[in-house]
LUMTIDO-899304 format. One line per 5 residues: number of its first residue (from 1); for each residue x negated, y negated, z of N, C-alpha, C, O. Coordinates in Angstrom, 1 decimal. Each point is the difference from the previous one (the first is absolute). Example, Ala and Ser with C-alpha at 12.3 -4.5 7.8 and 13.67 -1.06 7.14 Angstrom:
LUMTIDO-899304
1	-13.2:5.7:7.8:0.9:-1.2:0.0:-0.9:-1.2:0.0:-1.0:0.0:0.7 ~ 1.4:-1.1:-1.4:-0.9:-1.1:0.0:0.8:-1.1:0.8:-0.5:-1.1:0.1
***
This chain:
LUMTIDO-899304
1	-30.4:-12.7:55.8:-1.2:-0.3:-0.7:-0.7:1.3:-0.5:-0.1:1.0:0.8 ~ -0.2:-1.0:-2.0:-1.0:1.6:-0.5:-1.2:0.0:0.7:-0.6:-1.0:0.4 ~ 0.3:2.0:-0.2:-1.0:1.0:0.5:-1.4:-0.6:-1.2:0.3:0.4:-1.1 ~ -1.6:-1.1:1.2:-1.0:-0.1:-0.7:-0.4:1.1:-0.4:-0.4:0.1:-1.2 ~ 0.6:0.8:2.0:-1.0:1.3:-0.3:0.8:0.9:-0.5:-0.4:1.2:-0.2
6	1.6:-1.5:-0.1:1.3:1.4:-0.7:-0.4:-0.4:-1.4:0.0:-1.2:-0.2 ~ -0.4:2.0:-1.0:0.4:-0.4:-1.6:0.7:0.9:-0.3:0.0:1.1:0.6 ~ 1.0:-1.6:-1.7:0.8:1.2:-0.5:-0.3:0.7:-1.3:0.8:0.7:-0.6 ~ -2.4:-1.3:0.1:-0.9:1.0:-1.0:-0.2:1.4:0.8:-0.2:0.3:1.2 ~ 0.2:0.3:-2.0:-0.2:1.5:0.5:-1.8:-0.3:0.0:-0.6:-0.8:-0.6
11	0.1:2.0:1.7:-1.4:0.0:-0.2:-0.5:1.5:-0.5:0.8:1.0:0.0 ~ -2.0:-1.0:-0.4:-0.5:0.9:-0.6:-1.8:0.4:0.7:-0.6:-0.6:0.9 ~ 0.3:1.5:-1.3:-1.7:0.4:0.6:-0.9:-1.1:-1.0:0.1:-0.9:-0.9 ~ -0.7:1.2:1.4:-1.3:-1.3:-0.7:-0.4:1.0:-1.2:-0.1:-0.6:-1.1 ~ -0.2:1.9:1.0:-0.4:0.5:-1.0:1.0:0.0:-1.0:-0.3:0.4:-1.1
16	1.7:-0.8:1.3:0.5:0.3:-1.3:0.6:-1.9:-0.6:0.5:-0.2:-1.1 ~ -0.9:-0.5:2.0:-0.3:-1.7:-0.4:-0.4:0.0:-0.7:0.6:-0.3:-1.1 ~ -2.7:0.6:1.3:-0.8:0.4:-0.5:0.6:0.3:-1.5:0.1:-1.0:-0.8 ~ 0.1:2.2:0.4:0.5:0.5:-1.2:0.8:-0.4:-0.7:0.2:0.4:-1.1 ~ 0.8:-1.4:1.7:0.7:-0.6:-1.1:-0.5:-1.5:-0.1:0.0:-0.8:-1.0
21	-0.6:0.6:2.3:-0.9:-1.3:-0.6:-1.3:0.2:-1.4:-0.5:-0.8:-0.8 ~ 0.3:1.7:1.0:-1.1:0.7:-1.2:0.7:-0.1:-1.3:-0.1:-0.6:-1.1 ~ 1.2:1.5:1.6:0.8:0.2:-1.7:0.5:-1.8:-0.8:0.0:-0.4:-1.2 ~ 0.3:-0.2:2.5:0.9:-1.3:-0.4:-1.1:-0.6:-1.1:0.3:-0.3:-1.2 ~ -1.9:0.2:2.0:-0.7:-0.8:-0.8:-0.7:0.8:-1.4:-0.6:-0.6:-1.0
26	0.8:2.0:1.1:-0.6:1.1:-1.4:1.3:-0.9:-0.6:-0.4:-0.9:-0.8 ~ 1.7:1.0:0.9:1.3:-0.9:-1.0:-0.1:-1.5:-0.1:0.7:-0.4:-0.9 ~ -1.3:-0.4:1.7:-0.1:-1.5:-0.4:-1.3:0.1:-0.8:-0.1:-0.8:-0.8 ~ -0.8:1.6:0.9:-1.1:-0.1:-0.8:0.4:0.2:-1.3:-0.2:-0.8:-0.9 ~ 0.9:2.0:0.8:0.4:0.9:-1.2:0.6:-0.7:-1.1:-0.4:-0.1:-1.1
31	1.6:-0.5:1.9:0.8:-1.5:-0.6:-0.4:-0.7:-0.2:0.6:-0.6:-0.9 ~ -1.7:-0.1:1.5:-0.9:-1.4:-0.7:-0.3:0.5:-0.9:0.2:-0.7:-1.0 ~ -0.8:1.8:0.8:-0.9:0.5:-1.1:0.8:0.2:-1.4:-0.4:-0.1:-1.1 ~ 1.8:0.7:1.5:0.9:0.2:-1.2:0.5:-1.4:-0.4:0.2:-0.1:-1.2 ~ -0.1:-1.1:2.0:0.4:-1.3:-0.6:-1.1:-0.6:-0.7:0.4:-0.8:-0.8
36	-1.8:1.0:1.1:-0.6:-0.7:-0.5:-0.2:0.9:-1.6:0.0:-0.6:-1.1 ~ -0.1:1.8:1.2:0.6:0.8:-1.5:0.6:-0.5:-0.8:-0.4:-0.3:-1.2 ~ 1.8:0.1:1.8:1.0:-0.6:-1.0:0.2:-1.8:-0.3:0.7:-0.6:-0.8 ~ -1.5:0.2:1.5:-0.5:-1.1:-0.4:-1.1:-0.1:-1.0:-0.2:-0.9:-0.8 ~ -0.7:2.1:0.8:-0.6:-0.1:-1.1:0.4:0.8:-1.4:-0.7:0.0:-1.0
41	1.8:0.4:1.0:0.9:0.9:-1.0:0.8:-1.4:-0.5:0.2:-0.4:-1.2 ~ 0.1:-0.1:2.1:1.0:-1.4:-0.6:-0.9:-0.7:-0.9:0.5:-0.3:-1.1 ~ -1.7:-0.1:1.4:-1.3:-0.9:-0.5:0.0:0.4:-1.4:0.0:-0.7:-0.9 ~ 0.0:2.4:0.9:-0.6:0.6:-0.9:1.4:0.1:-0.8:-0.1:1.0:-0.6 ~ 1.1:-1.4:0.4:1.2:0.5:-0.5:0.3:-1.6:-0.8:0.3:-0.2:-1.2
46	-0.4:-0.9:2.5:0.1:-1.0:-0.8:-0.8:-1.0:-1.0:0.4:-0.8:-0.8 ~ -1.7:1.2:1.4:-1.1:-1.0:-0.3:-0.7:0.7:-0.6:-0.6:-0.6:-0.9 ~ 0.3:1.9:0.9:-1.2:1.4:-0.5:-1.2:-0.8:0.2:-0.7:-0.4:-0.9 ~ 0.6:0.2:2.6:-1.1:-0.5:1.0:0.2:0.9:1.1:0.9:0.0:0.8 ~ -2.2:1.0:-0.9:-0.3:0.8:0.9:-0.9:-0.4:1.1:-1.3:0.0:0.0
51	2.2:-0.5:1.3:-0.5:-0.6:1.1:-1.3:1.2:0.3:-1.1:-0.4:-0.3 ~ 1.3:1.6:0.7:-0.8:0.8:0.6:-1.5:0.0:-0.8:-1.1:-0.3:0.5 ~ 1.6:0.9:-2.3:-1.0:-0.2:-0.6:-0.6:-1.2:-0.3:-1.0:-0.1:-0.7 ~ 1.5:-1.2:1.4:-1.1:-0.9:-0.3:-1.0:-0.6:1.1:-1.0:-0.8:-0.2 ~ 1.4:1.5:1.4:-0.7:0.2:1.1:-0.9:0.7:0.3:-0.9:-0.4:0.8
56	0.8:1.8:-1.4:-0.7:0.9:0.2:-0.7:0.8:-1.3:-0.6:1.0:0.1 ~ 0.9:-2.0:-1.4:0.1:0.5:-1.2:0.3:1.2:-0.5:0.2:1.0:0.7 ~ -0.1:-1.1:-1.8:1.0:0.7:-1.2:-0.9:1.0:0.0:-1.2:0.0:-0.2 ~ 2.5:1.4:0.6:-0.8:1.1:-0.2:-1.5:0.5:0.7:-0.8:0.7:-0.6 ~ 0.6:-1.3:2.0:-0.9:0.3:0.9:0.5:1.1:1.4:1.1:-0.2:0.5
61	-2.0:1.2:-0.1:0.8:0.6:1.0:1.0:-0.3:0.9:1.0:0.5:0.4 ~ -1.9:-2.4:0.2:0.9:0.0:1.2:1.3:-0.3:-0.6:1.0:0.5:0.7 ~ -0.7:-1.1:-1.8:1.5:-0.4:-0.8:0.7:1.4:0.0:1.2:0.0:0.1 ~ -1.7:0.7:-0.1:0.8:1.3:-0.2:0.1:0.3:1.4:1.1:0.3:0.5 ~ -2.2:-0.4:0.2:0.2:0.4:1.2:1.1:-0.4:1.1:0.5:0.7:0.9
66	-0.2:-2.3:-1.3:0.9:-1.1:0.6:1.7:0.5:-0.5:0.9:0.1:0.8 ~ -1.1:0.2:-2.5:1.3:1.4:-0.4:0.6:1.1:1.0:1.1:0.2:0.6 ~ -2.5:0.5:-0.6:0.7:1.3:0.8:0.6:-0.4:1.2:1.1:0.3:0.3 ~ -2.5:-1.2:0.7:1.1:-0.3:1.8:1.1:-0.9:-0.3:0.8:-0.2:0.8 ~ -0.6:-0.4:-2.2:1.2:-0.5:0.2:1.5:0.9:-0.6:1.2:-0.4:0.2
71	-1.5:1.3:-0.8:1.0:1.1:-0.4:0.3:0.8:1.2:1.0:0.5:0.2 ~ -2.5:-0.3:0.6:0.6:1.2:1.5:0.9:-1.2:0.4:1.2:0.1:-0.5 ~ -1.3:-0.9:1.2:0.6:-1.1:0.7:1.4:0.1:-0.7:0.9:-0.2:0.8 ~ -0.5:0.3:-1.9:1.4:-0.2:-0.3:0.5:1.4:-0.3:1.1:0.2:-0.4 ~ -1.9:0.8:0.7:0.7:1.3:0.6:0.1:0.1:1.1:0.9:0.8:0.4
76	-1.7:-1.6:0.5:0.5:-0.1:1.4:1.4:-0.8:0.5:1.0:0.1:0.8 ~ -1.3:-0.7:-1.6:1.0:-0.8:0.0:1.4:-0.2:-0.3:0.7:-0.9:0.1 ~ -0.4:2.6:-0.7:1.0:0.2:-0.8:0.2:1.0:1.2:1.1:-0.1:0.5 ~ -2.0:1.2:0.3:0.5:0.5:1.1:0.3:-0.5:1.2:0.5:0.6:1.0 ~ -0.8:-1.7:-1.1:0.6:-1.3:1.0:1.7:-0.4:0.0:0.8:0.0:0.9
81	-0.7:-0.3:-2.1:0.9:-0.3:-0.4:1.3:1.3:-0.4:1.1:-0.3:-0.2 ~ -1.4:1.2:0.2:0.7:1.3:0.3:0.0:0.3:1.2:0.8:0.9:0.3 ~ -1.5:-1.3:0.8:-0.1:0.9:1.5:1.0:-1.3:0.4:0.7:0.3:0.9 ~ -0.5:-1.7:-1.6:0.7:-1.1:0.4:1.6:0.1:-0.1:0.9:-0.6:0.5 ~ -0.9:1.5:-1.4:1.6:0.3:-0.9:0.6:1.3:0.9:1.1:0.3:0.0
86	-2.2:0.3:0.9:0.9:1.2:0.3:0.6:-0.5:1.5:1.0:0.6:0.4 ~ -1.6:-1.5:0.4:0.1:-0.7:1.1:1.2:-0.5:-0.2:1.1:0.4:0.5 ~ -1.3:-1.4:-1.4:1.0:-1.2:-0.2:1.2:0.9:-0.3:0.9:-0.3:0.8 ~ -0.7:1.2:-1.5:1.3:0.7:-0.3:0.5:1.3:0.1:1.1:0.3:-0.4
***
């Protein structure tokens, strides 16, 4: 019969959990943010219906504003996706 209390996950310190628990959600955030982008790039590609701009109207800060954290987010997201490739291979 196994031991309840044996796992054969490796354990780690709480401070460094901590930090990849941080990083995990800065990249699920990052990534929502880059899909909802390119869902609005699709809108705008097939329909030339700009979801963002009709939310926040055309050519107002926050629309611009909603641009930029969604362009960081898909540079995060691209070093996500490179720190993913060097693991993996």
């Amino acid at each position: 019969m196994a031991d309840p209390t044996y796992s054969d996950r490796p354990t780690t310190t709480g401070a460094v959990d901590r930090k990849a628990d941080g990083m995990s959600v800065l990249y699920g955030v990052a990534l929502a943010l880059a899909i909802i982008g390119g869902i609005n790039w699709g809108l705008v590609g097939l329909f030339q219906f700009d979801l963002v701009a009709a939310i926040f109207g055309d050519g107002a800060t926050l629309t611009r504003l909603v641009y930029i954290v969604v362009g960081i987010a898909a540079l995060v997201s691209l070093g996500c996706y490179s720190r993913l490739r060097r693991t993996a291979f």
